[in-house]
C-alpha positions as a LaTeX table, in Angstrom:
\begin{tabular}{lrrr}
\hline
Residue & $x$ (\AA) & $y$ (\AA) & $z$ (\AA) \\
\hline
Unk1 & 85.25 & 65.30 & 66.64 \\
Unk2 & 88.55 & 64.71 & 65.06 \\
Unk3 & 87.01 & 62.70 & 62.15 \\
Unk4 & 83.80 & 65.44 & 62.02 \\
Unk5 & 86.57 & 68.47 & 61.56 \\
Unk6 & 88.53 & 66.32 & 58.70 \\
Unk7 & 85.18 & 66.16 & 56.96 \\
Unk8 & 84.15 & 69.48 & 57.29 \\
Unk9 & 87.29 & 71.32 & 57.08 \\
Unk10 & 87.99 & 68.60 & 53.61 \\
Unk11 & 84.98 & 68.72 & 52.07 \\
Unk12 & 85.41 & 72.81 & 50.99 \\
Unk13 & 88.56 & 71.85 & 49.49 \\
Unk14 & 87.43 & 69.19 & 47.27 \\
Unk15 & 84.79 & 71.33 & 46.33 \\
Unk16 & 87.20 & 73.73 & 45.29 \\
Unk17 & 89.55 & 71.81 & 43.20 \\
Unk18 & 86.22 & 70.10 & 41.39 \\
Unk19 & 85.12 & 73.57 & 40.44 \\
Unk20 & 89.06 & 74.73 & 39.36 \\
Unk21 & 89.25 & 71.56 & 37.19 \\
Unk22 & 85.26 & 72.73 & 35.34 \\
Unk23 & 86.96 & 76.03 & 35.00 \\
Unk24 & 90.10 & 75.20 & 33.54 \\
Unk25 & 87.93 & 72.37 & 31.47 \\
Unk26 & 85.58 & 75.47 & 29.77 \\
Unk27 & 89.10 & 77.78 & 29.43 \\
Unk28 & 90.97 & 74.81 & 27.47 \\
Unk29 & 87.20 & 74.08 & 25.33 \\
Unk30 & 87.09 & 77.85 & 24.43 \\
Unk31 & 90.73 & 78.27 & 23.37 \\
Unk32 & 90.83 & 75.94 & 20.95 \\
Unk33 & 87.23 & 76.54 & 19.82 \\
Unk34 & 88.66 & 78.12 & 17.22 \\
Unk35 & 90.92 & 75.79 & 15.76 \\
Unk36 & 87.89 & 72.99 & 15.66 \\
Unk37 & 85.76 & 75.29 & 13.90 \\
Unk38 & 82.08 & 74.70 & 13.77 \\
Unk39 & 82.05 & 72.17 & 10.58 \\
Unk40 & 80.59 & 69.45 & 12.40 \\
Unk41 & 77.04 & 71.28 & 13.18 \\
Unk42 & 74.24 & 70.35 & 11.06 \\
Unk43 & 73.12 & 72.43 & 8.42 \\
Unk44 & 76.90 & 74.14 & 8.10 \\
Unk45 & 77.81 & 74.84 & 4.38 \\
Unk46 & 80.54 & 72.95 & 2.53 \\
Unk47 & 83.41 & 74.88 & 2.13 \\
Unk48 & 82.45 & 75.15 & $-1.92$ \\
Unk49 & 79.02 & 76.41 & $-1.12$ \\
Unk50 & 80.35 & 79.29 & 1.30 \\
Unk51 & 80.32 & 82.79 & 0.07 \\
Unk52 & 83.49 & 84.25 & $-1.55$ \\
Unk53 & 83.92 & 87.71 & $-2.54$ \\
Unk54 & 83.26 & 87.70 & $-6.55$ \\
Unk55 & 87.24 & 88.94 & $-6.85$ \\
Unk56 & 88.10 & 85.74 & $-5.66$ \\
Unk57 & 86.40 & 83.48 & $-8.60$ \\
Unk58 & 89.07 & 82.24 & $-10.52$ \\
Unk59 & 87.43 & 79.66 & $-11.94$ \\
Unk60 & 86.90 & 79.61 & $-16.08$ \\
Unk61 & 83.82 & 77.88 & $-16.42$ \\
Unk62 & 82.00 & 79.68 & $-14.02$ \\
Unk63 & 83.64 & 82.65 & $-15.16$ \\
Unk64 & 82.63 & 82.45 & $-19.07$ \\
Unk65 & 79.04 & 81.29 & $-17.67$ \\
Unk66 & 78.66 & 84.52 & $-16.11$ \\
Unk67 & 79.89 & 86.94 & $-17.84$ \\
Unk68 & 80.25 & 85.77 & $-21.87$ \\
Unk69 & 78.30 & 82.70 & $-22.38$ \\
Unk70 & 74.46 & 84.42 & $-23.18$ \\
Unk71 & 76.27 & 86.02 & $-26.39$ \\
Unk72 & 79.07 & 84.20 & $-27.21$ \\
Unk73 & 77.43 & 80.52 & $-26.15$ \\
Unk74 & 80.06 & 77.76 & $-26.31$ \\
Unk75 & 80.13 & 74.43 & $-27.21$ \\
Unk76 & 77.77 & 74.79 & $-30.30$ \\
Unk77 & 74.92 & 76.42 & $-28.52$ \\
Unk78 & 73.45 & 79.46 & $-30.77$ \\
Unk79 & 73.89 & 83.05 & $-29.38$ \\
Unk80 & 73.96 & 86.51 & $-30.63$ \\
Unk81 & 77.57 & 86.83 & $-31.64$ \\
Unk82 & 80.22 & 84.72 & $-32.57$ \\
Unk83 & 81.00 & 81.41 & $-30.69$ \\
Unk84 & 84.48 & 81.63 & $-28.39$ \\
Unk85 & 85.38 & 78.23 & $-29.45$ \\
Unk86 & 84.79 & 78.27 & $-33.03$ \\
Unk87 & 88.10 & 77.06 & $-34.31$ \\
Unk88 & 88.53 & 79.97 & $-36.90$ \\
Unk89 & 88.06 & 82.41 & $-35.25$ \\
Unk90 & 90.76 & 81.64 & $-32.01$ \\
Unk91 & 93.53 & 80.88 & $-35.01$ \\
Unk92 & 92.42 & 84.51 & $-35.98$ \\
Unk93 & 92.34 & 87.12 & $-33.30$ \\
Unk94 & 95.72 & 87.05 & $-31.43$ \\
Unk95 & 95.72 & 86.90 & $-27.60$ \\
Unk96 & 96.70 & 90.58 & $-26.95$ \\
Unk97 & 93.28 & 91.47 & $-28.63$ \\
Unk98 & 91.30 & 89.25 & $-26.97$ \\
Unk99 & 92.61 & 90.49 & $-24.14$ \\
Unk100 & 91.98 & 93.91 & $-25.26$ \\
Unk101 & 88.48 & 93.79 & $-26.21$ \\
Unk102 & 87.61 & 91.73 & $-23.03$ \\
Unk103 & 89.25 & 94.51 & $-20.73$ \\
Unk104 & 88.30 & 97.36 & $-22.44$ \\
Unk105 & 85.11 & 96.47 & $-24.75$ \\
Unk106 & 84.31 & 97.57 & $-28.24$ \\
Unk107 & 83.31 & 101.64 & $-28.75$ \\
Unk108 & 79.87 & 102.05 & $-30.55$ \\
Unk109 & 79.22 & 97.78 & $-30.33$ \\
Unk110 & 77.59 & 96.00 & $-27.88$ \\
Unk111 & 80.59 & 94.77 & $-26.34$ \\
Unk112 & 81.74 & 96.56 & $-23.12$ \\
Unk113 & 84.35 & 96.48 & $-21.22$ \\
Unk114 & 84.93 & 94.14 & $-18.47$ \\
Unk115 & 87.77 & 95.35 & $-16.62$ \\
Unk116 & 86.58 & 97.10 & $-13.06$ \\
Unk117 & 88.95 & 100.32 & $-14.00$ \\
Unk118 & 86.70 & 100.57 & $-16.99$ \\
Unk119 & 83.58 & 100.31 & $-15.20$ \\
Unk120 & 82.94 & 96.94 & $-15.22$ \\
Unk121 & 82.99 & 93.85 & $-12.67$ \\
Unk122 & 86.33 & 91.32 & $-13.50$ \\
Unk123 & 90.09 & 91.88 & $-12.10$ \\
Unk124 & 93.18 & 91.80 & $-14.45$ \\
Unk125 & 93.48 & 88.50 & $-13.55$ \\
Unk126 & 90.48 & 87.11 & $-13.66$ \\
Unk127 & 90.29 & 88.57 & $-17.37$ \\
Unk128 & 93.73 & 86.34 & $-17.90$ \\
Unk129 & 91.77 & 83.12 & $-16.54$ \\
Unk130 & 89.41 & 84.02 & $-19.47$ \\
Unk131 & 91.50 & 85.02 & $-22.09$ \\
Unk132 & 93.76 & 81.05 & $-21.03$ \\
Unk133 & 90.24 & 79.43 & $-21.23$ \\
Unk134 & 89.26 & 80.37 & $-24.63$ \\
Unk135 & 92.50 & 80.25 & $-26.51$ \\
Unk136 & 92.84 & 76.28 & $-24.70$ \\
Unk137 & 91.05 & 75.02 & $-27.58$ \\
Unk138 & 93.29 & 77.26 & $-30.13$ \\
Unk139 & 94.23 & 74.25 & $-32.55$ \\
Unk140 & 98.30 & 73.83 & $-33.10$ \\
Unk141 & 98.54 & 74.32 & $-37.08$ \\
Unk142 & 95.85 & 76.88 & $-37.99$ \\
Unk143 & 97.59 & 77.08 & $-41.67$ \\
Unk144 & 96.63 & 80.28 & $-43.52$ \\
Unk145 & 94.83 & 82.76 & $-42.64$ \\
Unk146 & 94.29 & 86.89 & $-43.53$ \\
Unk147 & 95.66 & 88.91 & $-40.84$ \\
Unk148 & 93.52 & 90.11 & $-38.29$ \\
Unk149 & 93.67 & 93.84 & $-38.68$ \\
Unk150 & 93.88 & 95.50 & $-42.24$ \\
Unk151 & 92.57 & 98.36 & $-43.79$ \\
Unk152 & 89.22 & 98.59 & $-45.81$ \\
Unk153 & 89.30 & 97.59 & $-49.56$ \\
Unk154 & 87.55 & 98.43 & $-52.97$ \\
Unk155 & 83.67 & 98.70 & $-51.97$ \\
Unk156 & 83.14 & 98.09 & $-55.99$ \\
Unk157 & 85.49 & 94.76 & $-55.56$ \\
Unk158 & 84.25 & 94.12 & $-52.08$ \\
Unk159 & 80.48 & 94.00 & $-53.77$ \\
Unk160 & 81.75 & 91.83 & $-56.93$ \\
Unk161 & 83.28 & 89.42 & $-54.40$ \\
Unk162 & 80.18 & 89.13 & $-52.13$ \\
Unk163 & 77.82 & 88.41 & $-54.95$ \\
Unk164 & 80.51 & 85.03 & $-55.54$ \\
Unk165 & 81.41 & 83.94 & $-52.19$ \\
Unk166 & 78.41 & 85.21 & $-50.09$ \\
Unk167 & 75.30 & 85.77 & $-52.61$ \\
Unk168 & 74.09 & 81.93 & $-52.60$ \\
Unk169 & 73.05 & 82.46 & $-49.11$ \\
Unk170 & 72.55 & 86.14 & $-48.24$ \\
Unk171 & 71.39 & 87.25 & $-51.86$ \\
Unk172 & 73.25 & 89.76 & $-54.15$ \\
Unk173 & 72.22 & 92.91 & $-52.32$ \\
Unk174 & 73.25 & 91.04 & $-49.01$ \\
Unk175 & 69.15 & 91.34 & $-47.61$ \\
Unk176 & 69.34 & 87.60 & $-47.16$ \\
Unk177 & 66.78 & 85.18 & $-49.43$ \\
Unk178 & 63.87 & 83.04 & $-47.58$ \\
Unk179 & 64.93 & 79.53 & $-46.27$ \\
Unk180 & 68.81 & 80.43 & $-46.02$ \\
Unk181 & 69.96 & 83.06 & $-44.26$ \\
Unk182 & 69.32 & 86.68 & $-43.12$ \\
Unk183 & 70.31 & 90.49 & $-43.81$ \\
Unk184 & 74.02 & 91.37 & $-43.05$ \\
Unk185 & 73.01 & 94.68 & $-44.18$ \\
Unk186 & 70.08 & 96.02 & $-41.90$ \\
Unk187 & 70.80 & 98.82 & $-40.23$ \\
Unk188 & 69.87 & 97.12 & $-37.18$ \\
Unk189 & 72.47 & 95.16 & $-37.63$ \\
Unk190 & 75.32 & 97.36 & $-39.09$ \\
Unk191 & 74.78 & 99.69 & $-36.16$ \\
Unk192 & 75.68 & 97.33 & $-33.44$ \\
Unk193 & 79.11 & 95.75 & $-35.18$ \\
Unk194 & 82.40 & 97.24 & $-35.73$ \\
Unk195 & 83.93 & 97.09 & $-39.07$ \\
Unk196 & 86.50 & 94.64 & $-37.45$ \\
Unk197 & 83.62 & 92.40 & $-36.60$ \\
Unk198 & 82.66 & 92.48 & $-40.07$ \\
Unk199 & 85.74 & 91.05 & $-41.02$ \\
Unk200 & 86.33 & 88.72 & $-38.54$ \\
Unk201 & 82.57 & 87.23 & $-39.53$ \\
Unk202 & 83.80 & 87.33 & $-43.12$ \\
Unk203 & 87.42 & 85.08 & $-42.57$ \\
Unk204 & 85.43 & 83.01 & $-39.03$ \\
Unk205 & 81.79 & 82.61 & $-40.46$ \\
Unk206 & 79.19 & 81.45 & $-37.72$ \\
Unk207 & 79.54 & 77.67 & $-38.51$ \\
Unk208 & 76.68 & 77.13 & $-35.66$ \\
Unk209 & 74.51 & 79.15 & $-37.98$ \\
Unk210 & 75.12 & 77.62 & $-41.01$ \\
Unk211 & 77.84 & 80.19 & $-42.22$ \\
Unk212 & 81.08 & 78.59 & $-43.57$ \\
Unk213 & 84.65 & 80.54 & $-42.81$ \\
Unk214 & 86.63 & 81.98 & $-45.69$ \\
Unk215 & 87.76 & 78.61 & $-46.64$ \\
Unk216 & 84.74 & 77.45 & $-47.75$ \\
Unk217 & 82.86 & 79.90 & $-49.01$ \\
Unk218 & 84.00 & 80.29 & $-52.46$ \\
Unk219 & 83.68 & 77.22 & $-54.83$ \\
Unk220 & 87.02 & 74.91 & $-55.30$ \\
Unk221 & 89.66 & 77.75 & $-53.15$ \\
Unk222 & 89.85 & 79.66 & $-49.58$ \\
Unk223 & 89.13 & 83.42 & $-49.99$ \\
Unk224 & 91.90 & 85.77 & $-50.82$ \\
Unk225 & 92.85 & 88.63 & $-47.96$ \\
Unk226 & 92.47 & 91.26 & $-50.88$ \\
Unk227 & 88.55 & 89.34 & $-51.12$ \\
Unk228 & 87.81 & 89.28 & $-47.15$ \\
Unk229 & 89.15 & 93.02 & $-47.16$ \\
Unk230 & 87.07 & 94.36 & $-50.09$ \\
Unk231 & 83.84 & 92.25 & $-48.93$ \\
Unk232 & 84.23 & 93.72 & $-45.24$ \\
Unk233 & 84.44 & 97.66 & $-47.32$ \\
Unk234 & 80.90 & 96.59 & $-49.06$ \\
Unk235 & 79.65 & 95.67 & $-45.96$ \\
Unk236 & 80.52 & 98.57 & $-44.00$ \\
Unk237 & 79.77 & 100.91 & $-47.37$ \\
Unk238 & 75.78 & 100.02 & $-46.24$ \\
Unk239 & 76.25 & 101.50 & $-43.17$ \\
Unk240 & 73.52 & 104.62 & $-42.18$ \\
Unk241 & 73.29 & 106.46 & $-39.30$ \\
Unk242 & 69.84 & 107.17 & $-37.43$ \\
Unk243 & 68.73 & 109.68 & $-40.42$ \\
Unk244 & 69.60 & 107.08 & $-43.05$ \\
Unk245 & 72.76 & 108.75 & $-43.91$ \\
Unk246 & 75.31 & 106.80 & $-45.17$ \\
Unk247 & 78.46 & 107.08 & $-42.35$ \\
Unk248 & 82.00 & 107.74 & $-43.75$ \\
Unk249 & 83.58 & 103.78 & $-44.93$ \\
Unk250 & 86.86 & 104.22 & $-42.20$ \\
Unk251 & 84.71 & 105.28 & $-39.20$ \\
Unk252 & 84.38 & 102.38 & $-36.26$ \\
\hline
\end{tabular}
């Protein structure tokens, strides 16, 4: 009897501290559940292939590939406008402008602005991780070169000095000649640039396209900023509005 009571009056206790132990077994597993995380399942993405809020790319490859790269193309590909790492051309515009015209696009061109403030999709800094990328391949001793901004020249000069430095390629009239190289003024074309992208075509060119910078344009000597400024007034003197009106030479 003695030995019958031990086992029946033991056995619920055992039972009881086996079941505490499971319990406190499953509390311990789900506090630190957390901590493990659930990496180790199969099929879980890598941490570079989760989902991050599009704020948080800071990243400048991905970030030109996105948002720049089908017109600007990089690394010699051919796009629409001029190439971000054409040499020239980041010796030319100074970083507060590229800034600008990133952040706040280009009135009347096909440029808009990027900035979310301004209606479009970037954050201050991720416009900064752009602006860094482009001007890393700035090269130390740019040597000479007209300044960026400057006012419109003689159109008269402007169209003496095309027909020297530009004509072999684009013709005399600037309609382009068969086998060399197109119109720079179509209206097509003159309706989607600002006269500062007119000059900064006429001091960077489009090497990629075939279309040498200032310092190689005119035979034996770099263009003249009097020469890039009067060319860029002839080229924005061809300018017509949708009527075929000429527009006024200091507008855009």
């Amino acid at each position: 009897m003695a030995a019958g009571g031990e086992t029946r009056s033991g056995s619920p206790n055992r039972n009881e501290g086996e079941r505490m132990k499971h319990i406190l077994t499953f509390t311990v597993a789900i506090t630190l559940l957390p901590l493990v995380g659930c990496d180790w399942m199969p099929g879980k993405p890598k941490p570079a292939d989760r989902w991050q809020p599009a704020d948080s790319m800071l990243d400048f490859t991905t970030l030109y590939a996105e948002n720049c790269r089908a017109c600007h193309g990089m690394d010699g590909t051919i796009s629409g406008s001029i190439s971000m790492d054409q040499p020239t051309y980041l010796s030319f515009i100074p970083e507060d402008e590229l800034r600008e015209v990133i952040t706040n696009g280009v009135p009347g061109s096909n440029m808009p602005a990027f900035l979310q403030s301004r209606g479009g999709t970037l954050t201050a800094q991720q416009i900064d991780v752009l602006v860094s990328g482009i001007l890393a391949s700035k090269p130390a001793d740019p040597g000479d070169l007209p300044p960026y901004a400057a006012a419109l020249g003689d159109v008269a000069a402007g169209r003496e000095a095309f027909g020297v430095s530009c004509a072999s390629c684009h013709g005399a009239d600037g309609k382009g000649l068969p086998g060399k190289a197109g119109s720079v003024v179509a209206p097509a074309y003159l309706g989607m640039v600002s006269n500062q992208y007119l000059r900064t075509i006429t001091v960077a060119g489009r090497p990629e396209l075939g279309c040498p910078d200032f310092r190689s344009r005119t035979p034996g000597r770099a263009m003249t900023p009097d020469e890039v400024s009067n060319i860029t007034a002839w080229l924005v003197s061809n300018r017509v509005n949708e009527f075929g009106q000429p527009v006024p030479i200091n507008q855009r």
